[in-house]
TORZA-798754 format. One line per 8 residues: for each residue x, y, z of C-alpha. Coordinates in Angstrom, 3 decimals, padded with zeros to 6 digits. Each point is the difference from the previous one (the first is absolute). Layout:
X Y Z; ... .
//
This chain:
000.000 000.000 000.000; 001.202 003.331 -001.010; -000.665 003.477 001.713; -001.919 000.683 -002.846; -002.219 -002.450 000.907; -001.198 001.498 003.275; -001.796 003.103 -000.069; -001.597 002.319 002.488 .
001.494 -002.501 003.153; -002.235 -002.937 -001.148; 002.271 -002.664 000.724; -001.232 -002.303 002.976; 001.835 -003.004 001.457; -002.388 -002.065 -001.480; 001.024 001.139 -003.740; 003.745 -001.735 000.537 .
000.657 -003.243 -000.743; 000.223 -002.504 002.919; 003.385 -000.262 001.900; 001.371 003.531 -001.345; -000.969 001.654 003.452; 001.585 -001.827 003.013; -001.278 -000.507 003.190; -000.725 003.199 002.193 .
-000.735 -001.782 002.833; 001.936 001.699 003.073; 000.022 -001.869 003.373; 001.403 002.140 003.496; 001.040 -000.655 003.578; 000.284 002.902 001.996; 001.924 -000.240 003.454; -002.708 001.993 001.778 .
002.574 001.822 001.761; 001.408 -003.321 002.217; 003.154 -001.077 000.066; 001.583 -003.501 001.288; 002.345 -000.191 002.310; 002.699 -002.001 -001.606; 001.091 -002.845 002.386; 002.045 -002.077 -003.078 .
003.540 -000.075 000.414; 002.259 000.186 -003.545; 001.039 -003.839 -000.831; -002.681 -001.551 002.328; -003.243 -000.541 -002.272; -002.423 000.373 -000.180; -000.371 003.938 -000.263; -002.888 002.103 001.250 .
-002.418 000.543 -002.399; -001.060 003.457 000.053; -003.206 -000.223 -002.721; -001.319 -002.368 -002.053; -002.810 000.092 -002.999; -001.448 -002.478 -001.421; -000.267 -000.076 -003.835; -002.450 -002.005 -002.797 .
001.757 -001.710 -002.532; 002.207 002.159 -002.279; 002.651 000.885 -000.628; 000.473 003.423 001.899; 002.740 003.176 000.630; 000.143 000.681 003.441; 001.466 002.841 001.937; 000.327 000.160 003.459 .
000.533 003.532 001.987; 002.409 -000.706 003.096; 000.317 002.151 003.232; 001.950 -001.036 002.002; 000.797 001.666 003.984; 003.096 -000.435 002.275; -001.759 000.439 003.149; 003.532 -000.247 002.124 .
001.601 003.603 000.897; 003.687 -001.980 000.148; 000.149 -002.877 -002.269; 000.247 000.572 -003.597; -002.969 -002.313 -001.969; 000.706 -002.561 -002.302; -003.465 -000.156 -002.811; 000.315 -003.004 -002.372 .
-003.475 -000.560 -002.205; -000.876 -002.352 -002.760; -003.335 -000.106 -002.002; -000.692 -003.778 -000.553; -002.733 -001.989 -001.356; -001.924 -003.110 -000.185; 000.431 -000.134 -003.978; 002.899 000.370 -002.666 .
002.332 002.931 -000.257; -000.797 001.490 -003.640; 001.976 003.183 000.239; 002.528 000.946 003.515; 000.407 003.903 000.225; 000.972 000.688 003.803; -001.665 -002.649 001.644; 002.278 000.347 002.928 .
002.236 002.303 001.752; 001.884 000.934 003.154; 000.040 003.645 002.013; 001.820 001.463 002.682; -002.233 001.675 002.402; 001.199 002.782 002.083; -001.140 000.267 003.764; -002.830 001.814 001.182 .
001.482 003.580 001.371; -003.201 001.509 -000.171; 000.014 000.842 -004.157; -001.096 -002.019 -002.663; 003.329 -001.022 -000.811; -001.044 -003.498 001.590; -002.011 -000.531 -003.108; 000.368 -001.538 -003.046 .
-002.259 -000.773 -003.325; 000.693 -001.912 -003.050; -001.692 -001.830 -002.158; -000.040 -003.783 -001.387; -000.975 -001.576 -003.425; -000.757 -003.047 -001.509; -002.266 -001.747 -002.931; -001.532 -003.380 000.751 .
-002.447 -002.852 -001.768; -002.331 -001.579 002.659; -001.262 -003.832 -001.732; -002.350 000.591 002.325; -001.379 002.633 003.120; 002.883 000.680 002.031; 002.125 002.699 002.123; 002.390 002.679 -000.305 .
001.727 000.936 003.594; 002.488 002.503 001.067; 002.352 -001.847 002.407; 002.178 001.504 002.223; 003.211 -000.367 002.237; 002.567 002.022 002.505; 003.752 -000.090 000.457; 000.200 -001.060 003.622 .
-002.807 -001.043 002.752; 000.983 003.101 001.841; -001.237 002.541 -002.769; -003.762 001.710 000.671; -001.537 -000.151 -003.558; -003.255 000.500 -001.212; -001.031 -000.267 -003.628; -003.503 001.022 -001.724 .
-000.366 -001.479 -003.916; -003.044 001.043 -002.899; -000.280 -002.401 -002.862; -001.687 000.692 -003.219; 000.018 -002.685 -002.766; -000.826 000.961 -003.569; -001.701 -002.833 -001.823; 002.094 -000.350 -003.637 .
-000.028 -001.995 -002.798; 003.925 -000.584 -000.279; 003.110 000.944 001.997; 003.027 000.094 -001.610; 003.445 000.109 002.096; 002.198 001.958 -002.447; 003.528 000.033 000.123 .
//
């Protein structure tokens, strides 16, 4: 179809061919403001999991939206997150990563955001979690996690 062929904004979704839109379908997981208190130690599994979603068959890119407090006004914080789930990795962008946390002195600087990435294809109904760990038992960490999955029709992991 050419431009010529629509006139006066007449084209509809129904007017394309099937398959030549994909999905729109967008699925989300806010944290509600709550954060877990992370109690899993780096290299002793399994690690907290912070939020979970569960997802319909698909395949799916999902983001996930970390925060992530050092409650300790000493100790430096250790962060370590991964975005896992039930089904096959299509595409991995960041799907994990590790922050330094400074200690809470009163400012924000305790604070620290990033975000994680990941395509998957669920067989069937599944779950996406964000997992997370700290450095030593003594650290004071608290993590909140959103989630919000885009329903695709492929994922490509490009070099």
């Amino acid at each position: 179809m050419t431009s010529k062929a629509v006139k006066n904004h007449s084209l509809k979704v129904k007017d394309l061919k099937a398959g030549l839109l994909p999905p729109s379908e967008v699925l989300l997981k806010d944290s509600g403001g709550d954060t877990v208190d992370l109690t899993a130690v780096a290299g002793t599994p399994p690690d907290t999991v912070v939020s979970s979603m569960a997802l319909p068959a698909g395949t799916f890119y999902v983001q996930a939206h970390v925060l992530g407090i050092n409650k300790d006004a000493v100790l430096n914080g250790e962060l370590r997150c991964l975005l896992e789930s039930s089904g096959d990795t299509v595409a991995a962008g960041t799907f994990g990563l590790f922050q330094s946390i400074e200690p809470d002195a009163g400012s924000n600087d305790n604070r620290t955001t990033f975000t994680l990435d990941a395509a998957y294809q669920l067989a069937r109904a599944g779950t996406v979690i964000v997992a997370c760990n700290k450095g030593s038992a003594g650290q004071d960490i608290a993590v909140a996690a959103t989630l919000s999955a885009l329903a695709v029709s492929t994922a490509v992991d490009v070099p």
